[in-house]
C-alpha positions in Angstrom: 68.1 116.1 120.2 69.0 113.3 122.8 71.4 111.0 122.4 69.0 107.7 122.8 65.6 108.1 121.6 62.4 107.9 124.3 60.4 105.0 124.1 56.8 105.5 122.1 54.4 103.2 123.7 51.6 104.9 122.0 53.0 103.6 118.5 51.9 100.4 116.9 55.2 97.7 115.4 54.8 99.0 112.3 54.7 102.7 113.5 57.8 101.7 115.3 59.5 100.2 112.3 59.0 103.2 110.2 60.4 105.7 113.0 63.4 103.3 113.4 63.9 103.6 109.5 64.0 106.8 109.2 66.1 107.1 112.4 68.8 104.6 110.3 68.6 107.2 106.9 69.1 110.7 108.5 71.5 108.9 110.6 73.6 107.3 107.6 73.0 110.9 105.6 74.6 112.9 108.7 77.8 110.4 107.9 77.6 110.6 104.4 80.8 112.5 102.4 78.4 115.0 100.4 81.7 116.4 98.4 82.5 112.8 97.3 78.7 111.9 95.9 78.1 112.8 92.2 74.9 114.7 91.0 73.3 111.5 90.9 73.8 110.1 94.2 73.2 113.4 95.6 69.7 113.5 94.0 68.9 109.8 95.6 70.1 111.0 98.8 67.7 114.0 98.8 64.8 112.0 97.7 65.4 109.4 100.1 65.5 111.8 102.8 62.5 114.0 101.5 60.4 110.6 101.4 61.2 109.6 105.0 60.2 113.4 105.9 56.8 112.8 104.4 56.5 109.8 106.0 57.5 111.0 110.0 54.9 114.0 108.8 52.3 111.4 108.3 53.1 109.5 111.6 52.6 112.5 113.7 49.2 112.7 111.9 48.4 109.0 112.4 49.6 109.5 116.1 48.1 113.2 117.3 44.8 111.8 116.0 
């Protein structure tokens, strides 16, 4: 993965916004002290994660069409 991302000049401001977003939440995750997080949090964590998956999947849709 590099370390800056490449610019997309095919994606719309808005596309843009959501890539950035989930850019900030996997990066916050990847810092995140998983052993310190209760069942809870951990649960939030995934789901937050799994929706900004869903999202990037339907991006690439948006974008390869």
């Amino acid at each position: 993965m590099p370390d800056s991302p490449r610019p997309h000049a095919t994606l719309s401001e808005r596309q843009r916004g959501r890539l950035e977003s989930s850019r900030r939440t996997v990066a916050a995750a990847r810092v995140t002290d998983l052993a310190a997080l209760n069942a809870a949090d951990l649960i939030i964590l995934v789901e937050r994660l799994r929706a900004h998956l869903d999202d990037a999947v339907r991006l690439i849709d948006e974008t390869a069409n």
